[in-house]
Every structure is written in C-alpha cells, then in structure tokens.
C-alpha positions in Angstrom: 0.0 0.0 0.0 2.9 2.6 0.9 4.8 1.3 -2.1 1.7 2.2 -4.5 1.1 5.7 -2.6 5.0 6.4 -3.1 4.7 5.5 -6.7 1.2 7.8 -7.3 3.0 10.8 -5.9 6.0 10.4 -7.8 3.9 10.1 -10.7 1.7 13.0 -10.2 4.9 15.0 -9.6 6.3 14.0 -12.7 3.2 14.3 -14.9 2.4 18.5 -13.2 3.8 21.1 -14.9 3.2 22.9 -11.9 6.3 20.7 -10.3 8.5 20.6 -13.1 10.5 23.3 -11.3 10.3 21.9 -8.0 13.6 20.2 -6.1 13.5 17.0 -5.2 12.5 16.0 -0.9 13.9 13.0 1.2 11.2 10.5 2.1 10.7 10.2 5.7 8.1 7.3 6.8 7.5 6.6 9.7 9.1 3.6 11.4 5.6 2.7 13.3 5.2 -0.3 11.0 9.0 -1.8 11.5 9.1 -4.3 14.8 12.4 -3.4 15.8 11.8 0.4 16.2 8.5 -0.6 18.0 10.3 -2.7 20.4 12.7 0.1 20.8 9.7 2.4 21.3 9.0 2.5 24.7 12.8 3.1 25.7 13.3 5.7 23.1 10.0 7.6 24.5 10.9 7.4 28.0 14.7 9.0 26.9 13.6 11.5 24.9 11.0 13.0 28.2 13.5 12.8 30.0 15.7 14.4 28.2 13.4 17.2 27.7 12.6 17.4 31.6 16.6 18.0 32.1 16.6 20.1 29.7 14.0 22.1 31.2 15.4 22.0 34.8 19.0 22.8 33.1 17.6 26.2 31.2 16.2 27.5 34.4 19.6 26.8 36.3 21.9 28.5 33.9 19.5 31.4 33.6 19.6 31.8 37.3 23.4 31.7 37.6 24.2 33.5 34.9 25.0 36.9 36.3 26.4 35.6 39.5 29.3 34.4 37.2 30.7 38.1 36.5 31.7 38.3 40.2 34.5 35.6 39.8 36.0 38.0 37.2 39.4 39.7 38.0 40.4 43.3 37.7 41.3 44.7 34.5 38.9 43.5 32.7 38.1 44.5 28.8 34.5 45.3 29.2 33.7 45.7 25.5 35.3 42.5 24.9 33.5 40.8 27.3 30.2 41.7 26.0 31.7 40.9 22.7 32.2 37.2 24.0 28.7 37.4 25.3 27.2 38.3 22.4 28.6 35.8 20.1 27.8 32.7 22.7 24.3 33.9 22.6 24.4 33.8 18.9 26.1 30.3 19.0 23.7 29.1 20.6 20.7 30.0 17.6 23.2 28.5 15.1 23.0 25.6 12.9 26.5 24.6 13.3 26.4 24.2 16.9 23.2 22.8 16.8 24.3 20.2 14.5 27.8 19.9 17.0 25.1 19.2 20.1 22.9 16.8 17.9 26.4 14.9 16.9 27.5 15.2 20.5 24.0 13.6 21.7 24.7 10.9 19.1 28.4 10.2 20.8 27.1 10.9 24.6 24.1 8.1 23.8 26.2 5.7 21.6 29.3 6.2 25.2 27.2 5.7 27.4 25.5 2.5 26.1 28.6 0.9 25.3 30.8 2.0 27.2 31.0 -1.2 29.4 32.0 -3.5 26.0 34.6 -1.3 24.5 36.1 -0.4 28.4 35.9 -4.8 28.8 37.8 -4.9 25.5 40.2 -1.8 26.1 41.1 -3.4 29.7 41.8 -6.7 28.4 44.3 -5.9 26.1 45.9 -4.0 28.6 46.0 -6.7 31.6 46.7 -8.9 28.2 50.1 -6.4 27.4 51.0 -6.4 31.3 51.4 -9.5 31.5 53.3 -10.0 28.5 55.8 -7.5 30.7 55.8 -10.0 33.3 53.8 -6.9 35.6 53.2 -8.0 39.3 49.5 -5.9 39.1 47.3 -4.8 36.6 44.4 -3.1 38.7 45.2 0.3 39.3 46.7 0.3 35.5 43.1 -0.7 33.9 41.5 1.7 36.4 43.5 4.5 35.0 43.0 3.8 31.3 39.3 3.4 31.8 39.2 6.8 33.5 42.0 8.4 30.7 39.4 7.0 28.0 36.3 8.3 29.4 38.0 12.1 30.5 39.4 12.0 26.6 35.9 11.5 25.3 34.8 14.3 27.4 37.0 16.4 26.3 37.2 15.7 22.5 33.3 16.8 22.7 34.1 19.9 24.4 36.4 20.7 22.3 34.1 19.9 18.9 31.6 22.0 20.3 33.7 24.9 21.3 35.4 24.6 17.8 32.2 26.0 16.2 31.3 28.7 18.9 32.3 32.3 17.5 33.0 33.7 21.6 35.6 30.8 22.1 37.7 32.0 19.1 37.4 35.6 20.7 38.9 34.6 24.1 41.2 32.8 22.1 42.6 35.4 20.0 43.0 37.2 23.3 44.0 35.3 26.2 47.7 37.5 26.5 45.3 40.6 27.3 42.2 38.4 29.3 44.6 36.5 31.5 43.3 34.8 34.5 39.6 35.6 33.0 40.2 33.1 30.4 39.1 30.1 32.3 36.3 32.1 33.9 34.9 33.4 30.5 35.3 30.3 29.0 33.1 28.6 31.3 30.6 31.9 31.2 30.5 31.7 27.4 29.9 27.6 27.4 27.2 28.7 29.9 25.7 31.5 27.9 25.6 29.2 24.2 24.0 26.2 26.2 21.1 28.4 27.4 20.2 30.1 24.4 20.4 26.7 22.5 18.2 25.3 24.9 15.6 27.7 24.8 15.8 28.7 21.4 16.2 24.9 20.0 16.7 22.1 21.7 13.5 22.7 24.2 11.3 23.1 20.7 12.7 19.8 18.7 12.7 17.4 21.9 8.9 18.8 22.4 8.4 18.3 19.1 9.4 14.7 18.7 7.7 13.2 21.3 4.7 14.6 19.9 5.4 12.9 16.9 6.2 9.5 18.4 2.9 10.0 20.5 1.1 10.4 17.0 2.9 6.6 16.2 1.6 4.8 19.3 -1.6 3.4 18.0 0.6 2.4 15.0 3.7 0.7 17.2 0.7 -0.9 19.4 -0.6 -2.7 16.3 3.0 -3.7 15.4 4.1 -5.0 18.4 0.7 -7.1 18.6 0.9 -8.5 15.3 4.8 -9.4 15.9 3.6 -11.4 19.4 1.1 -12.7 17.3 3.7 -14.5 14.7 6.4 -15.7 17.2 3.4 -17.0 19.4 2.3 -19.1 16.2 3.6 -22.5 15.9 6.2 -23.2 13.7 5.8 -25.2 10.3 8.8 -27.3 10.8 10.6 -28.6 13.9 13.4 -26.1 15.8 16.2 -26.4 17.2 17.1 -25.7 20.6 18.5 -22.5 19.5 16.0 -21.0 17.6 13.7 -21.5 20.2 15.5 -19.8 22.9 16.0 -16.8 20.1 11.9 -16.9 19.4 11.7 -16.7 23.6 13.8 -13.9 23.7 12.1 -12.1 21.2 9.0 -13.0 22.4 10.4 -11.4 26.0 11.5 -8.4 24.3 8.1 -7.6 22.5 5.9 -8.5 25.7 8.1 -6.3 27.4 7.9 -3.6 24.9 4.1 -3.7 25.2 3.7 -3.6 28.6 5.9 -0.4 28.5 3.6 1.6 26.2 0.8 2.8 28.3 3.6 3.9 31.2 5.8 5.4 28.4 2.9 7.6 26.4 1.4 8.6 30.1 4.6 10.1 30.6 5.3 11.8 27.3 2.5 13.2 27.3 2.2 14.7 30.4 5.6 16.3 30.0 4.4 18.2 26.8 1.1 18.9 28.0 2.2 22.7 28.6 6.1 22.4 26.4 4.9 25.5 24.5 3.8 27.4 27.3 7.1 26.3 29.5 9.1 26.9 26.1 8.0 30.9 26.3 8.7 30.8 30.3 12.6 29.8 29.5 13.1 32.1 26.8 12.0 35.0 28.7 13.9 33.9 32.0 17.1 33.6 29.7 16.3 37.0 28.3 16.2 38.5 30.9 19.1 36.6 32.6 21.3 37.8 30.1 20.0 41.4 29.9 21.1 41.3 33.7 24.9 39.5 33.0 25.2 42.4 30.3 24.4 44.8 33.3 26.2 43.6 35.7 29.4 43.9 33.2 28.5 47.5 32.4 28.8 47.9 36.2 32.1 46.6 36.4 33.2 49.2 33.3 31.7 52.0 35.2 33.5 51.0 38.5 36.5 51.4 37.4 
C-alpha cells in the first residue's frame, strides 16, 4: 500500500507542470510499521521526556546563575570584549553549526554511554593482556586508570568539537595574553551563555516536538508489536532447534516487554508536553532576561573602574 502511494506521488509530480521546477524531498516514513523500532519504542519515549525534563530544569539553572558568574572575574577587565564574548555565545547558541555539533555530541554521549561497558571490557583486556606480557606484578590500578583516561578523553574531545564552532571561544582565544586569568572564567561563562540560548531557542522546541510525533505513532507501534507477538506465538511449520527456540523466547520477551511499557511510556510523554509551548515561552523570557542582567552587571564593572 505505501509502495503504490509512493509511486502515485512520484507520478503526479512527474506528470504537473506545476512541479516541473520543483527540487527534489527525502522521504521520511515513519518507522511505526517496522518491529524493531517498535520494540525500541518505549525506551526511546521514555529517553527522549526525560531528556526534555533536564533540559528544562538545566535552562532555568543556567538562567539563574548566569550573572552571578561576573563576580568571579578579576580586575582589569576589557569590558567591550566581554560583552563581545557574550554576544557571540548567545548567537552560537541560535546556530545551525552548533546545533548540529550538540545533535552529533548527543549521538556520541548516547552511543558512550551505552557501550561503554563492551569497548572499556575490550580496552582493559588488552591491557591486563600487554602487562602481563611484561611479566607486571599488578594490573588493577593500570586498567582503572586507562578506563578513567578513555572516558575524561571522550569528554574532552566533545568539548572541544563544540567549542570549535562557537564564534565567543575564538574571541577569548585570540586574546587570552590581554584576558589572562579571566580566560578560564569566560570560558566557562561563554559555554554557559551558548547552552542556554540553545536550549531555549532549540533544543526545548525539537525534543517537544518529537515526542509529539512518536505520541502520533503509538496506536501504530501498538498494532505492530501485537501482530509481531502474534507471529512468534504461532507454531512453527517445521521442527526447531534448541537455539532458535530460545531466540523466538527472547524475542518473544523483548516484545511483551515492549508492550507492557507503552501505556507507562505515552502517560509520561504526554504529560511532560502537555504545557512544552507554554514552559518553552517561560525559559526564553527567563534567559532574556538573565542575560540582559549578566550584560548589566558587566557595564557595572566598566563603570567601577
């Protein structure tokens, strides 16, 4: 049926005048129908509110901090520049670049943190593996260290993609001789400053957003997840093996579990977006005004000297 639909819309495009002009779109269909997304479903639901209630509850933190942050700053201090810095992490934070940095960083954070218990297994096992190939007494505290080394270099690779495509950190960069010990500080202020502004200005909207999308799939993951329990519950037409039929329980598992799930899952979602719009407009304005106050509070400091 979707294949037919696909091809009548192609054709109609094709046969309009109207469209000869037009560019070409990606198709993007839903997943609803596929049985491993639905499985999935559930999980991904419950991740994504929650993400959205952090990122909530992390908007209205950095908004509330923000000016505190100019007290830690040390006489002289280059006002305009400052403000400068200020400005262009606020802008940062409405650009596609970074956005695309933070969805790319989400992507690396989710994919870390997921398997970061394989790929530490594998990267501590060749290292008690090279130990004792140099006849080493203990291996503990060395495997301890290169866990820790791998996840702080992780952390910092992001920081640094992210920073990379953030106009204020090439500002303090061009002039750390003349901000000296404020470096660190105004780092930290403009990392503050871009993560606010992309939170309220984007992240807050697309996380809303897809969860009200996936909500508009959960009749249509319902349906696939019953139809899936429906054909691994049916017996088989020739005998199994022992194998197959602990993988048909353990898919089996997996679905029930996945079905069970829903009702909790979409009760959540949707009472986290019930007012995302409204709450959306609340952060915005608290960050405006947060960052009408840190430009104030600089000003100050130029005035006081």
């Amino acid at each position: 049926m979707k294949q037919f639909a696909r091809a009548m819309l192609v054709t109609l495009a094709a046969g309009s005048p109207a469209c000869a002009g037009q560019k070409l779109h990606p198709v993007m269909a839903s997943s609803a129908e596929s049985t491993p997304y639905a499985v999935g479903y559930p999980d991904d639901l419950e991740a994504t509110r929650g993400l959205l209630a952090e990122e909530k509850t992390q908007a209205q933190t950095l908004s509330a901090g923000l000016a505190a942050q100019t007290q830690e700053l040390k006489t002289p201090l280059d006002t305009e520049l400052a403000l400068r810095i200020v400005d262009a992490a606020d802008e940062a934070g409405e650009s596609e670049s970074y956005t695309r940095a933070r969805a790319q960083e989400r992507a690396v954070r989710e994919f870390w943190e997921e398997e970061r218990g394989p790929i530490g297994a594998r990267v501590n096992g060749a290292v008690q593996q090279k130990a004792s190939e140099a006849k080493c007494e203990s291996t503990e505290q060395l495997t301890s260290s290169v866990s820790y080394a791998l996840r702080e270099g992780v952390d910092k690779q992001l920081e640094r993609r992210l920073r990379s495509q953030n106009e204020a950190h090439l500002l303090i960069d061009r002039n750390k001789s003349s901000l000296g010990a404020n470096v660190p500080v105004l780092q930290k202020l403009a990392d503050d400053v871009t993560v606010n502004s992309y939170l309220v200005h984007n992240a807050l909207i697309e996380d809303a957003n897809r969860i009200s999308r996936m909500l508009a799939e959960r009749r249509t993951v319902e349906r696939t997840l019953d139809d899936a329990i429906e054909e691994e519950t049916r017996p088989p037409t020739a005998p199994q093996s022992a194998a197959e039929r602990k993988a048909s329980a353990e898919r089996l598992a997996a679905l029930t579990k996945a079905r069970d799930a829903l009702s909790s899952a979409s009760a959540n979602a949707e009472g986290e977006v019930k007012n995302a719009e409204e709450q959306t407009k609340t952060a915005q304005s608290e960050y405006d005004a947060a960052l009408s106050a840190l430009r104030d509070e600089l000003r100050k400091r130029s005035l006081a000297r």
